[in-house]
N, C-alpha and C positions, 0 to 999 in steps of 0.2 A: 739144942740147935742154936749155932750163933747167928750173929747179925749177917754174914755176908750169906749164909745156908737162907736164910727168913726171907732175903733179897728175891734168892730164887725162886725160892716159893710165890710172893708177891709177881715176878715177872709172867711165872707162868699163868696165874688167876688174870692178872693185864692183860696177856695176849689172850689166852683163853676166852676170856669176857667179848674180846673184839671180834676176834673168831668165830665166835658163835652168833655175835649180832651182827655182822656184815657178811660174812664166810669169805675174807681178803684171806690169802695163804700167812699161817703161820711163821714159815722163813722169812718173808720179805720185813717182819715188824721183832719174832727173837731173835735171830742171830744177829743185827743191829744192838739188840741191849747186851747178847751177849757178850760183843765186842766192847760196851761202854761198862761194863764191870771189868774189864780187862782180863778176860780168856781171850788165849790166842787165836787169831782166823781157823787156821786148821782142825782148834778142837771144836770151836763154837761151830761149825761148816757139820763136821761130824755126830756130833750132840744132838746138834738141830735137824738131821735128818734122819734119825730113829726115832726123836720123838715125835717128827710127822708121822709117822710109816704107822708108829701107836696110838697116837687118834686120830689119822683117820680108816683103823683100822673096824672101827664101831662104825664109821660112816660107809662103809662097804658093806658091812651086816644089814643094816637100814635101807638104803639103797637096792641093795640083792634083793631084800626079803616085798619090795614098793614094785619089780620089776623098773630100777630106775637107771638098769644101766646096759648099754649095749656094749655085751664084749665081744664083738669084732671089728669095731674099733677101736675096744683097749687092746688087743690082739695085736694090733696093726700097729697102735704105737707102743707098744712093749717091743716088737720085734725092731724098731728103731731106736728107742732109750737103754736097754739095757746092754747091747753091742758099744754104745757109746757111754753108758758109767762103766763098764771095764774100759775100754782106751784113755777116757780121762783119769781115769782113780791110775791104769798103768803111767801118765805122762807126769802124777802128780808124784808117784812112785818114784819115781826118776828124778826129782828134786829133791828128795825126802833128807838126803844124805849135804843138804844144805837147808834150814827150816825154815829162814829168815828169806828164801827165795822162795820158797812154796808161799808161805803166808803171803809177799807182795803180789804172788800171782792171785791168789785167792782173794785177797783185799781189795785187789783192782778189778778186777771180773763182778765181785759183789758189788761195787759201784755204780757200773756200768746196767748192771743188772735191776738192781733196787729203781736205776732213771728208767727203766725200759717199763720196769712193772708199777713205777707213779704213772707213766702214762699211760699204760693198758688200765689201772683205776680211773683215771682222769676224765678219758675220752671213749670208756667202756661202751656207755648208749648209743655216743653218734657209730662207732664200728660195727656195735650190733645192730644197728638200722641200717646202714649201710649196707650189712650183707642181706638184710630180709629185702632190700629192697631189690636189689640184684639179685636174686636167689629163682628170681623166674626168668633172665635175659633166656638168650637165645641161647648163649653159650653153656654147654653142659659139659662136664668134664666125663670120660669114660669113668667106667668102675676100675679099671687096670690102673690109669693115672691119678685117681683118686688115693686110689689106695697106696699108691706109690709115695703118694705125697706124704702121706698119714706117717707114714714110716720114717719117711725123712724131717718132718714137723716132730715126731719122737725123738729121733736124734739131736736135735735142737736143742727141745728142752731137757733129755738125757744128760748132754755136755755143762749146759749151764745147772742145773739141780747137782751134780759129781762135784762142777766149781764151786756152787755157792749156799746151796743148799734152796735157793731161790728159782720160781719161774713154772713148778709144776700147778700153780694156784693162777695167778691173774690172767698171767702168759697164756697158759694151756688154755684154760676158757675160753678165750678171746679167739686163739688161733683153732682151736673146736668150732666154733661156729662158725667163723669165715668159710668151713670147710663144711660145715654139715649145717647151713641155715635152717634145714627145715627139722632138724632135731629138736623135740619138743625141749625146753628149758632145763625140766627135771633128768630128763636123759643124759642131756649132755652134763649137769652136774654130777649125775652118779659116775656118768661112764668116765668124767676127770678123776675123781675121787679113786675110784679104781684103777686107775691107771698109776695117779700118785703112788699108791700104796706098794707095789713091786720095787717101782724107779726108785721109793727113798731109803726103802728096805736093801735093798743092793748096794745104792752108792754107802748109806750110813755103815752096812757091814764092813765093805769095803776099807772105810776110813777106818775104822775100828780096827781093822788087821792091819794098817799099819800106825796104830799109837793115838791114831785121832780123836778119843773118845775120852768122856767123864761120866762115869756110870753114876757117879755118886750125885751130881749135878742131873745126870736124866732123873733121877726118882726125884729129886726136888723142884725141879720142873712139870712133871706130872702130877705131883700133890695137889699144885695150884691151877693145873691146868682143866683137871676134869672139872671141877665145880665151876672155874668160870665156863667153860663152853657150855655147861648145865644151864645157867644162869643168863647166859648172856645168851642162847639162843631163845628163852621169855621175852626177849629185849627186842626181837627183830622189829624192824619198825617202827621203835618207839621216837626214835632221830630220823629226823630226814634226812633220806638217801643224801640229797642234795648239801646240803651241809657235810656231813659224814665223810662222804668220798673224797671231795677235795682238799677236807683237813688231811684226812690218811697220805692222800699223793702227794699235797704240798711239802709233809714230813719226810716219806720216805725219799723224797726228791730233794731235799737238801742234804740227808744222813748219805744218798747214792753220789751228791756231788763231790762230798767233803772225802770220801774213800774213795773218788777215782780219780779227784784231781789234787 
């Protein structure tokens, strides 16, 4: 194994580690390092989203087996992410036959995205308080427009997880609870986790059928990956939340300025 192979191994055990002690989504922190070893957007976009679709494909086992996830709202938003990773993976198609314009568009989108998701870590509690606190107003949304919403909240982060591989983790939770306050915690983290797993399995294949992929790169990524999330979920709470979160948004909110401007 040479030095830049050992690299990957090392980044997967780092993010793995992180992963497992905060549960922030995997894309928003590798595909950033992928880009800083210099793989290209496209492949690092693609890489990185097989190898979420692969752990968290243990965290669907766990979950399932805890009853920790409600699937009829993964339901609901599958029926809106996966209509929109084929339209993006098709629009991404459509550049392919120029690489250097797909990657700027991928580059720019993960920018944008990575700011969106330092502030969904950032400002996570005051949103999740916000909605507990609002969660009894007077205003009740029907079950028809609820669920209309779900589907449209799935295409959302459909579009952006196709572009950047980023936003089925910080984003979805965030925008999950605003939409289902009274979902107990556990629930709504299974039922995200479940819902990631289709959305990143789709877009990842997707990129892979048109060239986007480094298989050789996914198993050295995984090598280091299982043991940290082993390891680093012993870890939970051992750093204050408080400290933690805003080092991670601080970072990823500089690496999202420095790619979209």
């Amino acid at each position: 194994m040479d030095v830049g192979n050992v690299g990957f191994v090392i980044a997967g055990l780092v993010v793995g580690f992180i992963v497992g002690m905060t549960g922030v989504g995997g894309g928003s922190l590798m595909t950033p390092i992928l880009l800083w070893f210099g793989i290209n957007p496209a492949t690092a976009v693609g890489t990185d989203l097989l190898y979420a679709a692969i752990t968290k494909s243990g965290g669907v086992l766990v979950h399932s087996k805890n009853k920790n996830i409600d699937w009829t709202i993964t339901g609901w938003l599958t029926l809106g992410s996966v209509p929109a990773v084929l339209l993006t993976l098709w629009f991404l198609a459509s550049l392919h036959t120029d690489p250097s314009v797909m990657n700027a568009v991928i580059k720019q989108a993960l920018g944008f995205v990575l700011l969106l998701t330092a502030l969904a870590i950032l400002f996570k509690k005051r949103l999740l308080a916000f909605a507990q606190r609002h969660a009894g107003d007077d205003y009740h949304m029907s079950p028809r427009n609820l669920n209309a919403l779900t589907v449209v909240t799935g295409a959302v982060l459909g579009t952006m997880v196709a572009l950047t591989s980023i936003g089925a983790g910080a984003l979805g939770t965030v925008a999950l609870f605003i939409l289902y306050p009274f979902l107990a915690t556990r629930r709504l983290v299974g039922t995200e986790i479940a819902h990631a797993v289709p959305l990143t399995l789709v877009a990842g294949l997707g990129h892979a059928g048109m060239g986007n992929m480094d298989w050789h790169l996914l198993g050295f990524l995984l090598i280091g990956s299982l043991p940290g999330i082993y390891f680093g979920s012993h870890m939970t709470g051992k750093v204050p939340d408080g400290v933690l979160r805003p080092c991670l948004a601080i970072m990823l909110m500089t690496i999202g300025y420095k790619l979209a401007f």
